[in-house]
Structures are given as C-alpha cells and as structure tokens.
LORO-937318 format. One line per field, with one value per atom (N, C-alpha, C): residue number from 1; residue in one letter; atom name; x negated, y negated, z negated. Coordinates in Angstrom, 2 decimals. Example, Ala and Ser with C-alpha at 12.3 -4.5 7.8 and 13.67 -1.06 7.14 Angstrom:
<pts>
n c(1, 1, 1, 2, 2, 2)
res c(A, A, A, S, S, S)
atom c(N, CA, C, N, CA, C)
X c(-13.19, -12.30, -13.20, -12.85, -13.67, -12.90)
Y c(5.69, 4.50, 3.30, 2.25, 1.06, -0.03)
Z c(-7.80, -7.80, -7.80, -7.08, -7.14, -7.87)
</pts>
This chain:
<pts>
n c(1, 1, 1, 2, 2, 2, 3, 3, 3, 4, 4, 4, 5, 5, 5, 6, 6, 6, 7, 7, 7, 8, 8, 8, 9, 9, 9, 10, 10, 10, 11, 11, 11, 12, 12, 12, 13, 13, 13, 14, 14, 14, 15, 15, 15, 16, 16, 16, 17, 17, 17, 18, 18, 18, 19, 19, 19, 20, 20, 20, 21, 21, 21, 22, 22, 22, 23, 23, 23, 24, 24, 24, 25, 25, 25, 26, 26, 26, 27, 27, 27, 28, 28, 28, 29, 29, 29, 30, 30, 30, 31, 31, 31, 32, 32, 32, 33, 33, 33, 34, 34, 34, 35, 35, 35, 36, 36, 36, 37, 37, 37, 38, 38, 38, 39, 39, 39, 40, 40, 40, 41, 41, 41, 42, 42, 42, 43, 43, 43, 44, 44, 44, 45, 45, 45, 46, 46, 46, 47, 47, 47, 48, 48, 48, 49, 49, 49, 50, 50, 50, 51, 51, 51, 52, 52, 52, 53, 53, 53, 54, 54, 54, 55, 55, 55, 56, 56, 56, 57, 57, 57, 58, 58, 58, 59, 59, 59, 60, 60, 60, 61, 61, 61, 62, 62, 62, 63, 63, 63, 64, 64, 64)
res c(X, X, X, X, X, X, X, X, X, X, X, X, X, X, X, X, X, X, X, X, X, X, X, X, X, X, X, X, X, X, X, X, X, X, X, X, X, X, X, X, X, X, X, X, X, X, X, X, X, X, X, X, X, X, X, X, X, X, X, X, X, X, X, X, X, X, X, X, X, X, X, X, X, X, X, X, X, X, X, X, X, X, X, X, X, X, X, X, X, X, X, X, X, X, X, X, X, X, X, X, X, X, X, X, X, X, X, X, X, X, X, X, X, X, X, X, X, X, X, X, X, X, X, X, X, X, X, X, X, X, X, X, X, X, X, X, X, X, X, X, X, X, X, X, X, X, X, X, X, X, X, X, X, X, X, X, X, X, X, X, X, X, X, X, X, X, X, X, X, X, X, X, X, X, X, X, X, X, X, X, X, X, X, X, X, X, X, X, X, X, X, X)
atom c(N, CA, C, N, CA, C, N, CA, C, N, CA, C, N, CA, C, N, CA, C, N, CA, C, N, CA, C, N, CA, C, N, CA, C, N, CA, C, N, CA, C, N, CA, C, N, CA, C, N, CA, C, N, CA, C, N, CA, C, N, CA, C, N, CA, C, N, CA, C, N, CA, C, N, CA, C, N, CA, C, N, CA, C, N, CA, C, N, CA, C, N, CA, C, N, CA, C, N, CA, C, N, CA, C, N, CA, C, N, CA, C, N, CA, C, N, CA, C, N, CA, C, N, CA, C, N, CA, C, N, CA, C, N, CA, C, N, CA, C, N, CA, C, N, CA, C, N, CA, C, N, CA, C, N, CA, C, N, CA, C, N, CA, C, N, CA, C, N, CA, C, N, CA, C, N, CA, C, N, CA, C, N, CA, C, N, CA, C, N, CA, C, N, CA, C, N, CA, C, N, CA, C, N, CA, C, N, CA, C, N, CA, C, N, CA, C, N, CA, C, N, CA, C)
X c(-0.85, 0.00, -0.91, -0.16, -1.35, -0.19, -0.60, -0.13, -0.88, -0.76, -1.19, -0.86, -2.47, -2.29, -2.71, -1.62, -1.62, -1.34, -2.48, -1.98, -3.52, -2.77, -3.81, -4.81, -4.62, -6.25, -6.89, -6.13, -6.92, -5.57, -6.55, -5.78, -6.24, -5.73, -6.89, -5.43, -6.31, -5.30, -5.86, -5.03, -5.30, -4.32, -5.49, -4.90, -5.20, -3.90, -3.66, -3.58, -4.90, -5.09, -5.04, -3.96, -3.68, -4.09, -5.12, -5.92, -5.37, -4.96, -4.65, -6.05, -6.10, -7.61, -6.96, -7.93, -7.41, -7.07, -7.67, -6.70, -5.56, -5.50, -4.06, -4.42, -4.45, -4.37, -5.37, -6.39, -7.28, -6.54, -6.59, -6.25, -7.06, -7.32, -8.18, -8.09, -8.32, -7.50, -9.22, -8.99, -9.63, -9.51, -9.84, -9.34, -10.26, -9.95, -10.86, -10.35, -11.28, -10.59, -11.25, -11.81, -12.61, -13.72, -14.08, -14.69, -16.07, -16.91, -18.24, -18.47, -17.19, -16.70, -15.59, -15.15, -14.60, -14.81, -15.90, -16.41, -15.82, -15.19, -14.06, -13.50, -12.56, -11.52, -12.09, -12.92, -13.76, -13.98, -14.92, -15.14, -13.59, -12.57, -11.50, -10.85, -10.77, -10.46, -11.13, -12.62, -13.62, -13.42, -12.85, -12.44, -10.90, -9.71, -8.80, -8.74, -9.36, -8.82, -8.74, -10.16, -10.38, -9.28, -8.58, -7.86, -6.29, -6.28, -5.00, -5.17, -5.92, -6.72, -6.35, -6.66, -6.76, -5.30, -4.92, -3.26, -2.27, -2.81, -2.07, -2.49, -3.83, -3.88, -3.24, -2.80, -1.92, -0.75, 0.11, 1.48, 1.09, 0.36, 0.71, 0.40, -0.64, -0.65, 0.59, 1.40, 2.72, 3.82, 3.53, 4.14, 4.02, 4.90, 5.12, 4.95)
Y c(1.14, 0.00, -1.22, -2.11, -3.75, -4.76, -6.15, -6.72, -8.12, -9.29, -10.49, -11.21, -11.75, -13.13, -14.05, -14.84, -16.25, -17.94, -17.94, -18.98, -19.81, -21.12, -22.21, -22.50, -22.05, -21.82, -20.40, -19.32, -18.03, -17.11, -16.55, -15.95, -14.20, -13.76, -12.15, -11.07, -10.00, -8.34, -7.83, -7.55, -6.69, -5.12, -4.32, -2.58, -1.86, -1.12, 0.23, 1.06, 2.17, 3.33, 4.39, 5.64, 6.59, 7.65, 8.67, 10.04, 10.63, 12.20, 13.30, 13.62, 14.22, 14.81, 15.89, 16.66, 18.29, 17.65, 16.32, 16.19, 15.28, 14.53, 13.33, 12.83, 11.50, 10.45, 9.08, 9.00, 8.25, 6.83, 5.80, 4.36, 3.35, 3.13, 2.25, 0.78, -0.16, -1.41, -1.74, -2.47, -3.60, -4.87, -5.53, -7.25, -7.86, -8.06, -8.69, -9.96, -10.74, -12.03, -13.33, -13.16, -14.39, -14.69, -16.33, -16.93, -17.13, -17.36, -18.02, -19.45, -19.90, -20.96, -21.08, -19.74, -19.32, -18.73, -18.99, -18.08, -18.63, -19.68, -19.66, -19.09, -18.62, -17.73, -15.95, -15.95, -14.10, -14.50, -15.55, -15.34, -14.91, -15.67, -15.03, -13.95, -13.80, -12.01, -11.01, -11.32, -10.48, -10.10, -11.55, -11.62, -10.90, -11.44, -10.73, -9.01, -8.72, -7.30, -6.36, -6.83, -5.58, -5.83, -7.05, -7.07, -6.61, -7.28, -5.28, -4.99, -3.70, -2.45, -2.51, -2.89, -2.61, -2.51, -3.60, -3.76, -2.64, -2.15, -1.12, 0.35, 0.16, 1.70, 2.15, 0.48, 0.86, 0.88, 0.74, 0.94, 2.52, 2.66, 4.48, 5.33, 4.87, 5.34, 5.56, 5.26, 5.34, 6.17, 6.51, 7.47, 8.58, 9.26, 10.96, 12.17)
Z c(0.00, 0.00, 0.00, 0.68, 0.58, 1.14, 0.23, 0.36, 0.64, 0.99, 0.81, -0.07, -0.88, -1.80, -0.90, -1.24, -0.71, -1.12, -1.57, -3.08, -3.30, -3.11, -3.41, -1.99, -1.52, -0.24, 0.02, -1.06, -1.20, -0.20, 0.49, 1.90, 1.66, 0.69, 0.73, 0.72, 1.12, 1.14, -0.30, -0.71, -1.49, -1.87, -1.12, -0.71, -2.28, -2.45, -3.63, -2.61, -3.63, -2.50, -3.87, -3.86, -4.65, -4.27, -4.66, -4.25, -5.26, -5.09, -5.71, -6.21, -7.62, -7.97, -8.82, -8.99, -9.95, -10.84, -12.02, -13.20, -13.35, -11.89, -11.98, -10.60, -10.99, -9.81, -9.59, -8.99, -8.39, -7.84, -8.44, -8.12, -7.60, -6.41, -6.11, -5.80, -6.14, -5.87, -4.99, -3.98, -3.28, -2.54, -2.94, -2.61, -1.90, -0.66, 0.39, 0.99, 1.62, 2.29, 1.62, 0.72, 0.06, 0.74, 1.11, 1.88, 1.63, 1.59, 0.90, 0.13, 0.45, -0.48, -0.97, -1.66, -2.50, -3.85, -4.04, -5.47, -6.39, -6.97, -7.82, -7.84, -6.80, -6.53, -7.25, -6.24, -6.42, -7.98, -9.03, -9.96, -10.92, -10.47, -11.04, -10.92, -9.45, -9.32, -10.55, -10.27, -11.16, -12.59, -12.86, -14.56, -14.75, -13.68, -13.89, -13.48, -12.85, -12.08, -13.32, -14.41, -15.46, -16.58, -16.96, -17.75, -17.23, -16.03, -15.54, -15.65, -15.23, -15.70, -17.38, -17.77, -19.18, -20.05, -19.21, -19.96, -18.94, -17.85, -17.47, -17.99, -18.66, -19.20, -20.46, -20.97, -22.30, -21.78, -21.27, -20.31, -20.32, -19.38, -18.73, -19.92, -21.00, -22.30, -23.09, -23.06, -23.65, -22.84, -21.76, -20.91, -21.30, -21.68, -22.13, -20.75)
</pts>
C-alpha cells in the first residue's frame, strides 16, 4: 500500500510493504521524495517514524 504526503512543500510516497515470515508479519515502511533541500523535513520524518513504531507496538501489544 502507498500513499502520498503532501503537506507544506513536502511531496513524498510513502509505501507499507507486509511479508509473511514463519513467526508473523514483516512491516516495512519507506518514505521517499525528499529533496536536498529538505532536510528539515527528512530530519522530522527520522524523529517521527520511530515514535509510531513505538506507539504502534503498544497498540498491537494489547491485541489478544
């Protein structure tokens, strides 16, 4: 699945890619489209991506 962010000047895809593995499910997020004068932008991606991550592993943590 992928969608476009498009917000402020920042023009990027960002693809969810789901792999089957023997113990569950492989999630891959990648976000492309940032410019070379965009590193504001990328420095924030960088900072946000892990705190999803984090607040979604306590979500699926609570899944029975």
């Amino acid at each position: 699945m992928s969608y476009t962010w498009d917000a402020m000047g920042l023009e990027s895809v960002v693809t969810l890619t789901l792999t089957p593995t023997s113990t569950g499910t492989l999630l891959r997020v990648e976000q492309t489209g940032f410019r070379p004068d965009q590193q504001a932008f990328y420095q924030g991606a960088k900072a946000g991506w892990p705190r999803f991550f984090a607040a979604l592993d306590q979500v699926l943590g609570r899944i029975d």
